[in-house]
C-alpha positions in Angstrom: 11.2 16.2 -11.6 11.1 15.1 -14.8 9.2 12.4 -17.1 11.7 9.5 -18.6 11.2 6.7 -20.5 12.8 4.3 -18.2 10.9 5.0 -15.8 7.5 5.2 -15.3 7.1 8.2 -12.3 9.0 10.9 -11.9 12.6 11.3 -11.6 14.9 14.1 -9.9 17.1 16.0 -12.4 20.1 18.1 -11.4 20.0 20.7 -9.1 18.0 21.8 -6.0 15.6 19.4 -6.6 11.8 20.1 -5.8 12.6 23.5 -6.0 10.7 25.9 -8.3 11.8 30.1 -8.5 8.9 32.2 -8.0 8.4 35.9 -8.2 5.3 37.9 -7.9 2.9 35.0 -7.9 4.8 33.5 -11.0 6.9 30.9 -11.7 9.9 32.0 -13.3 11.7 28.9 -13.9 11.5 27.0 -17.0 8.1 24.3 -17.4 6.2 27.3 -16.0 3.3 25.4 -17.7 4.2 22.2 -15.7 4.8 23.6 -12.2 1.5 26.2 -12.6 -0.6 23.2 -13.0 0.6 21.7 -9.7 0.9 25.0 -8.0 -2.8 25.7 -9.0 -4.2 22.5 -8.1 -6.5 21.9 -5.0 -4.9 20.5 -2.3 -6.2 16.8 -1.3 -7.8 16.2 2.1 -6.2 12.8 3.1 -9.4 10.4 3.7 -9.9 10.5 7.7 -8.7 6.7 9.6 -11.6 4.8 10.4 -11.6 3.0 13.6 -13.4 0.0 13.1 -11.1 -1.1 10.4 -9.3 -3.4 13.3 -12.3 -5.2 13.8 -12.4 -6.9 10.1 -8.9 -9.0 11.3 -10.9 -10.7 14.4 -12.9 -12.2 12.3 -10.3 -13.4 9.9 -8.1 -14.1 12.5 -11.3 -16.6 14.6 -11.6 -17.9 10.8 -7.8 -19.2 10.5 -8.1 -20.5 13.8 -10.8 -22.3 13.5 -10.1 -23.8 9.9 -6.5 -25.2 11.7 -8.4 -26.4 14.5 -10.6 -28.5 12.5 -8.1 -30.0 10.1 -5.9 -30.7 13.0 -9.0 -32.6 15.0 -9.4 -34.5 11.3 -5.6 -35.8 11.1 -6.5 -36.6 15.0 -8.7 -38.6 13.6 -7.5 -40.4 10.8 -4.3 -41.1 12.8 -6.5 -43.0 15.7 -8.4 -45.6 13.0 -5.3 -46.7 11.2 -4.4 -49.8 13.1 -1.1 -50.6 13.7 0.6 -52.8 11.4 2.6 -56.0 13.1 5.4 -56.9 11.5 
Protein backbone atom coordinates (compact mmCIF):
# COMPACT_ATOMS: atom_id res chain seq x y z
CA UNK A 1 0.00 0.00 0.00
CA UNK A 2 1.03 3.14 -0.79
CA UNK A 3 0.18 6.97 0.08
CA UNK A 4 -1.22 9.06 -3.13
CA UNK A 5 -2.34 12.34 -3.61
CA UNK A 6 -5.60 11.45 -5.12
CA UNK A 7 -6.50 9.70 -2.61
CA UNK A 8 -6.74 10.13 0.80
CA UNK A 9 -6.08 6.25 2.29
CA UNK A 10 -4.13 3.87 1.12
CA UNK A 11 -3.93 2.40 -2.27
CA UNK A 12 -2.57 -1.10 -3.59
CA UNK A 13 0.40 -0.87 -5.92
CA UNK A 14 1.57 -3.64 -8.15
CA UNK A 15 2.34 -6.82 -7.12
CA UNK A 16 1.38 -9.36 -4.35
CA UNK A 17 -0.26 -6.85 -2.63
CA UNK A 18 -0.32 -6.87 1.34
CA UNK A 19 2.60 -8.81 1.10
CA UNK A 20 5.88 -7.95 2.90
CA UNK A 21 9.37 -10.40 2.57
CA UNK A 22 10.72 -11.12 5.79
CA UNK A 23 13.80 -12.93 6.87
CA UNK A 24 15.21 -13.46 10.29
CA UNK A 25 12.81 -11.23 12.08
CA UNK A 26 13.40 -8.47 9.35
CA UNK A 27 11.80 -7.04 6.72
CA UNK A 28 13.74 -7.20 3.74
CA UNK A 29 11.57 -5.51 1.36
CA UNK A 30 11.91 -1.97 0.46
CA UNK A 31 9.94 0.83 3.15
CA UNK A 32 11.44 -1.47 5.88
CA UNK A 33 10.89 1.74 7.96
CA UNK A 34 7.08 1.77 6.96
CA UNK A 35 6.14 -1.91 7.36
CA UNK A 36 8.48 -2.20 10.86
CA UNK A 37 6.27 0.42 12.24
CA UNK A 38 3.06 -1.64 11.54
CA UNK A 39 4.73 -4.93 12.23
CA UNK A 40 5.83 -3.51 15.75
CA UNK A 41 2.74 -1.97 16.65
CA UNK A 42 0.35 -3.44 19.45
CA UNK A 43 -2.40 -5.18 18.18
CA UNK A 44 -5.93 -3.54 18.99
CA UNK A 45 -8.48 -5.37 21.08
CA UNK A 46 -11.77 -4.72 19.19
CA UNK A 47 -14.20 -2.94 21.93
CA UNK A 48 -16.47 -5.90 23.32
CA UNK A 49 -20.57 -5.58 21.88
CA UNK A 50 -22.63 -4.33 24.49
CA UNK A 51 -26.03 -5.81 24.89
CA UNK A 52 -28.18 -3.26 25.98
CA UNK A 53 -27.37 -1.13 22.93
CA UNK A 54 -30.90 -2.63 21.38
CA UNK A 55 -32.75 -1.10 24.06
CA UNK A 56 -31.89 2.68 23.06
CA UNK A 57 -34.26 1.95 19.59
CA UNK A 58 -37.50 1.07 21.84
CA UNK A 59 -37.54 4.12 23.12
CA UNK A 60 -37.04 5.95 19.85
CA UNK A 61 -39.07 3.75 18.15
CA UNK A 62 -42.40 4.46 21.26
CA UNK A 63 -41.21 8.13 20.52
CA UNK A 64 -42.04 8.06 16.55
CA UNK A 65 -45.02 6.30 17.29
CA UNK A 66 -46.36 8.33 19.51
CA UNK A 67 -45.36 11.75 17.80
CA UNK A 68 -47.50 10.13 14.45
CA UNK A 69 -50.11 9.20 16.69
CA UNK A 70 -50.73 12.53 18.04
CA UNK A 71 -50.42 14.61 14.83
CA UNK A 72 -52.65 12.08 13.17
CA UNK A 73 -55.48 12.52 16.28
CA UNK A 74 -54.81 16.50 15.52
CA UNK A 75 -55.66 16.35 11.62
CA UNK A 76 -58.63 14.06 13.12
CA UNK A 77 -59.50 16.91 14.63
CA UNK A 78 -59.20 19.74 12.51
CA UNK A 79 -60.87 17.69 9.77
CA UNK A 80 -64.19 17.17 12.09
CA UNK A 81 -64.70 21.20 12.92
CA UNK A 82 -64.48 22.42 9.35
CA UNK A 83 -68.11 22.46 8.37
CA UNK A 84 -69.05 21.46 5.14
CA UNK A 85 -69.39 24.11 2.67
CA UNK A 86 -72.95 24.03 0.46
CA UNK A 87 -72.66 24.96 -2.70
Amino acid sequence: MEKTKEARFLVPVAGPNGMVQVQDDRIVSGHEDYYGKIINEEARIPSPVKENESEGYLLEILLFSLTGFITLLLIFRFLSREKPKSY
